[in-house]
N, C-alpha and C positions, 0 to 999 in steps of 0.2 A: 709336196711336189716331188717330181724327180727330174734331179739335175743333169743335165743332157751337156755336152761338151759347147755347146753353141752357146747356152745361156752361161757358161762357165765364161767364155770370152766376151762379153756383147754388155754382164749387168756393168750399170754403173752407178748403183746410188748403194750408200754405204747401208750393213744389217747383217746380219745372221738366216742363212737361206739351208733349211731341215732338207736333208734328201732322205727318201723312205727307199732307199737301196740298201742301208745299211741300218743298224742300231746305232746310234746316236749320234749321226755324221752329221753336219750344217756347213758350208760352204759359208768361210765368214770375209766379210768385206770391207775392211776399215782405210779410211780417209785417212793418209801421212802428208804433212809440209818438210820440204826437202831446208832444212837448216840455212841451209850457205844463201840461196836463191830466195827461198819463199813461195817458192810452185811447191801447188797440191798437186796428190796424186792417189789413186787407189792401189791399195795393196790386198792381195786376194791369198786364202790358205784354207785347208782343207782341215776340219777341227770334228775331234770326236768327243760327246762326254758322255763318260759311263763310273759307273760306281766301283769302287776297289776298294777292297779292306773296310768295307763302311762308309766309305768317303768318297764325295763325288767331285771327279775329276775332270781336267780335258787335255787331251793328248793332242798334238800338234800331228797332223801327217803328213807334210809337207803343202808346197808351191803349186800350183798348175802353170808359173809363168813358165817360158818357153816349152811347154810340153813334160815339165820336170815330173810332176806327179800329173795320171790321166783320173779323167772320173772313176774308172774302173777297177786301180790300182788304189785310191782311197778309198773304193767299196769294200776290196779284197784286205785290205789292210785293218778297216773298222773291224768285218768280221771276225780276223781271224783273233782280233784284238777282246771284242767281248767272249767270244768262246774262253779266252785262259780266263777275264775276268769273273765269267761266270761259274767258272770248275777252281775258285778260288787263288788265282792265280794272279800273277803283275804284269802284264804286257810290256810295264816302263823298266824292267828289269833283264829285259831281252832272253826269256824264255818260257816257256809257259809251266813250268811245274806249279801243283798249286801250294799253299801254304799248309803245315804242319795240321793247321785245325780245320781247313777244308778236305783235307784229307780223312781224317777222326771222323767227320761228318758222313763221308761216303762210306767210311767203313761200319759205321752206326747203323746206317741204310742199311746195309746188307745182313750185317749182323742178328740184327734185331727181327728179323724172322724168325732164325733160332731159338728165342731166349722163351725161356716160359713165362717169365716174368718181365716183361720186355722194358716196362720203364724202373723197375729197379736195378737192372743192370745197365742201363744207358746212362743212370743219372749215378751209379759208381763207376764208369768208366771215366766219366766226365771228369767228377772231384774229383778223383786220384787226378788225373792228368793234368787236371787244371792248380792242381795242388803242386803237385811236384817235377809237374814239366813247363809250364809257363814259360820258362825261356825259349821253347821251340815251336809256340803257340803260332806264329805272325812269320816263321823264315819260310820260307820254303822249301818242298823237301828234300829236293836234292842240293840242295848247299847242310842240309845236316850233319856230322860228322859224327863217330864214335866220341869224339873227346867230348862233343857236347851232351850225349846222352849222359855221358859220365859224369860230369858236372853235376848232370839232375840226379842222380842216384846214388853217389858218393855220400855225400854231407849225413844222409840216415841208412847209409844201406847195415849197419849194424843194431843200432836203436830200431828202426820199423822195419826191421829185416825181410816179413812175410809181405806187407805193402809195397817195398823195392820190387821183390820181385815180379809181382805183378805189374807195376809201373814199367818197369821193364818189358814184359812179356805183351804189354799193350801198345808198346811203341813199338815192339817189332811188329807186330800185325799191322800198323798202322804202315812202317816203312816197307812191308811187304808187297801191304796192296801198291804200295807208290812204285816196287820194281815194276809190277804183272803189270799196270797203266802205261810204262816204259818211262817213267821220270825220272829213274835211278837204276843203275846196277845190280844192287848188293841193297843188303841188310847190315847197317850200320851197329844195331842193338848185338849183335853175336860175336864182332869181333872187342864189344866192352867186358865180356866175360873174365876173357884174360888178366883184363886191370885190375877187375874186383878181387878184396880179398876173400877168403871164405870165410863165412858168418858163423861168427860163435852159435854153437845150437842148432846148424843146419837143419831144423826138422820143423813140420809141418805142425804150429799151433794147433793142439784140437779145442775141441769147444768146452769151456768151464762147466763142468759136472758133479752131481754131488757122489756120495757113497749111496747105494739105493739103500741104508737102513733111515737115511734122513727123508728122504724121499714125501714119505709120511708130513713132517712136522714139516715140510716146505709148503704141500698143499695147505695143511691146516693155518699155517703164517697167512697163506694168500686169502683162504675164508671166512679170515678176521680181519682182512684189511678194508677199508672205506673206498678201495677200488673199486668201480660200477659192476653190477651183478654180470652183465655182462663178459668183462675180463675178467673175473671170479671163474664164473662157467666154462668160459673155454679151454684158460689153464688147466685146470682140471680134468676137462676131458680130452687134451692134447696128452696129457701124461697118461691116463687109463688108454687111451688106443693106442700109447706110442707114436702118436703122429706127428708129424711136422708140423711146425708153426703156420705156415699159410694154409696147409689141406684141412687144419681146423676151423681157424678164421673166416674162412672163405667157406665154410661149411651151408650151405642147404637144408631146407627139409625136405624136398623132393629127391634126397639123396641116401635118407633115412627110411628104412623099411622095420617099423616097428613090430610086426607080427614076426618077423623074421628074425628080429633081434639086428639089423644091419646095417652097416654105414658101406655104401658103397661111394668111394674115391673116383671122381671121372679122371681119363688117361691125361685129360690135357692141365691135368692141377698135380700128374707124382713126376717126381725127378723120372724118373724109369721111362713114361710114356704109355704108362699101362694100367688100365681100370684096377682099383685095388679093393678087395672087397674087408672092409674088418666087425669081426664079431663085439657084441655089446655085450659088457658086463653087464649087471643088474646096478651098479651105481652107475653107470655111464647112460643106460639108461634112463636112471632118475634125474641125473642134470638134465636130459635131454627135457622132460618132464617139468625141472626150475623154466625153464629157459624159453618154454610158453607164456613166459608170465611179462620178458622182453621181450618177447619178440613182434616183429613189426610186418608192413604187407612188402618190406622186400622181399621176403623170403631166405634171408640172412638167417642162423639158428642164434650167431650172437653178433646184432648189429652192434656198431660204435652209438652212441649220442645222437650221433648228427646224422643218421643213416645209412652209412654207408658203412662199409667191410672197416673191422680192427685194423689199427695200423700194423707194419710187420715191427714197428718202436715200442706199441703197448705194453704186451707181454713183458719183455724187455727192462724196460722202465719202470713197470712194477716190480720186478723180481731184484733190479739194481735198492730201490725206494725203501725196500722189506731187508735189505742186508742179504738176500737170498744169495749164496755165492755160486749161481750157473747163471746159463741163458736158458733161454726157452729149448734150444736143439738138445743142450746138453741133458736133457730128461730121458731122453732115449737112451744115451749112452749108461745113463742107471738102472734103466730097463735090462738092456743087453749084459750088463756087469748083473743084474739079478738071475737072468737067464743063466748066466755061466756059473754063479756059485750056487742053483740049487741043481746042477747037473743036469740041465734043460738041452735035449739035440741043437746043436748049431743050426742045422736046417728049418726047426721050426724058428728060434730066435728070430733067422734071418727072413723069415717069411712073415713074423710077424712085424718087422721094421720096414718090409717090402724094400728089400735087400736084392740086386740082383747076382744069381749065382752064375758064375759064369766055368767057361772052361768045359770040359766033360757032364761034370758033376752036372751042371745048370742043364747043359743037353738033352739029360735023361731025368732030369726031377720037373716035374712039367705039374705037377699038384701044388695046390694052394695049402693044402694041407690047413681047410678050412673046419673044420672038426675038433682037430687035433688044438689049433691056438684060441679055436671059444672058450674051451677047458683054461689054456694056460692063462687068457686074458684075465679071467675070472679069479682064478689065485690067484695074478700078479695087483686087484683091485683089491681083495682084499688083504693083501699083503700091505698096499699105502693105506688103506683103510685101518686098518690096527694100529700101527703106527699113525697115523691120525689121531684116532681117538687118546692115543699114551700122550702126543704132544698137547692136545687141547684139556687133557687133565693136569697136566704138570704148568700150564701157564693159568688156571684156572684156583 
């Protein structure tokens, strides 16, 4: 129903009366005995319940006796009350900024357009945050302070130095977007700068890589391992094209041009944004050739078990299992360290890691310089291939 100012005066039997003017108003009506006397009487109040923080509530709006609160004024008042609740906010806290992790939430929205990989970076922004900012999860975000951020990234900003900062750098986008909405000022994360001390080793972890003359005995380790033929294949041929862990994984056969000898990369699977074309050894073609023998009608070249794309953990996890001391990325960086000590052009290296070059240089170098890295891939295949063969005789 909707409650009209007449029927506001006139009910008289005690309940709970829903007005669809507002989200969650009811006009409630309860029977009081006056103490002293013992006359009953009705007492009348305008009540909202709506849900906050998970939890469902009811907010008092006031009276309509003498004219205090009008129907109109507990309409305007419901509304403007679920709008903060709904944008994550406390109405009972007398302002509408939302909390620290309805914020996180909007800026995930947004975000996550960008991402290539959209729910692997959604679900580390999350743990880090949820990891080491927890206390700022539930406040709101203009009662935040620098001292608080500090708190949270004090206690490891040495020990997980590179995670700090990221934690960091996530919470200022987070209290960024909260100035541009107008819920705050400032950016609280930039005046913590100052506090911190500087981090032994200020430098940028790179990714654990071998020397590329092991290169060799690591593939060969993984081709003797009880790991599914599957992740066998793909490592392997992540390393022969130098490719990244997911542009393998994620790999197709409607991507593969076998006459052509070609793997071509679609734009929306390279860091870059840009279709990548890479030449096939004659081994890289042969896995390709194993790996008909798993493959399924997704169209996967190396599905998981269960059907679906390798995890980005797999690879990983085998190379952890095998005592292997890299990751999956760091394979390229033994690539590019082979490139540099056999006196290989930096332009092709970086062309073949699809590299972008930027500056002048990038300007006017506009060739794939596809010719030129079929040749290099092919030495750099047989390069792990010999090395292969010396590891599996010596553990043989």
């Amino acid at each position: 129903m909707r409650i009209t100012t007449k029927f506001v005066a006139t009910i008289d039997l005690p309940g709970k009366y829903a007005d669809d003017g507002a989200p969650g108003l009811f006009l409630l009506v309860r029977e009081h005995t006056n103490k002293r006397t013992g006359a009953t009487f009705l007492r009348k109040s305008f009540v909202q319940r709506l849900t906050i923080h998970g939890k469902r509530v009811d907010l008092g709006l006031g009276s309509p006796k003498w004219g205090a609160t009008t129907v109109s004024q507990a309409r305007a008042k419901a509304l403007a009350n679920y709008r903060i609740a709904r944008n994550g906010g406390d109405p009972r806290n007398g302002h509408g900024a939302p909390t620290f992790r309805a914020a996180l939430d909007a800026v995930l929205k947004i975000q996550r357009e960008g991402w290539r990989d959209a729910s692997k970076s959604e679900a580390q922004w999350r743990a880090s945050l949820d990891t080491y900012a927890a206390t700022l999860m539930h406040r709101p975000v203009d009662r935040i302070t620098a001292a608080d951020i500090l708190a949270c990234l004090a206690p490891h900003w040495h020990d997980r130095a590179e995670t700090m900062r990221r934690v960091r750098q996530r919470i200022g986008v987070v209290m960024r977007w909260a100035a541009t909405q107008g819920h705050r000022g400032d950016d609280p994360s930039h005046a913590v700068g100052a506090a911190l001390p500087k981090q032994n080793g200020n430098h940028r972890n790179h990714h654990k890589a071998l020397p590329h003359a092991q290169v060799g005995a690591a593939v060969a380790k993984v081709r003797e391992s009880c790991a599914t033929t599957a992740a066998k294949l793909c490592f392997e041929f992540a390393v022969l094209t130098a490719a990244r862990s997911g542009e393998a994984r994620l790999a197709t056969w409607q991507e593969i041009d076998f006459e052509a000898a070609m793997w071509t990369v679609p734009a929306e699977r390279m860091k870059a944004g840009k279709a990548h074309r890479v030449p096939l050894s004659n081994r890289a073609l042969a896995i390709l050739h194993e790996a008909r023998d798993v493959s399924d009608d997704t169209g996967l070249i190396f599905p998981a078990p269960t059907g679906k794309a390798l995890s980005d953990s797999t690879l990983s996890k085998l190379l952890r299992e095998l005592d292997v001391r890299a990751v999956p990325h760091g394979f390229r960086a033994s690539f590019r360290m082979w490139c540099a000590d056999t006196g290989l052009p930096r332009e092709l290296a970086e062309a073949c890691l699809a590299h972008v070059v930027k500056g002048v240089e990038g300007a006017y170098q506009r060739s794939d310089l596809l010719e030129r890295r079929r040749l290099l891939m092919e030495e750099w295949a047989l390069y792990v291939g010999s090395s292969n063969i010396v590891a599996l005789r010596a553990t043989s």
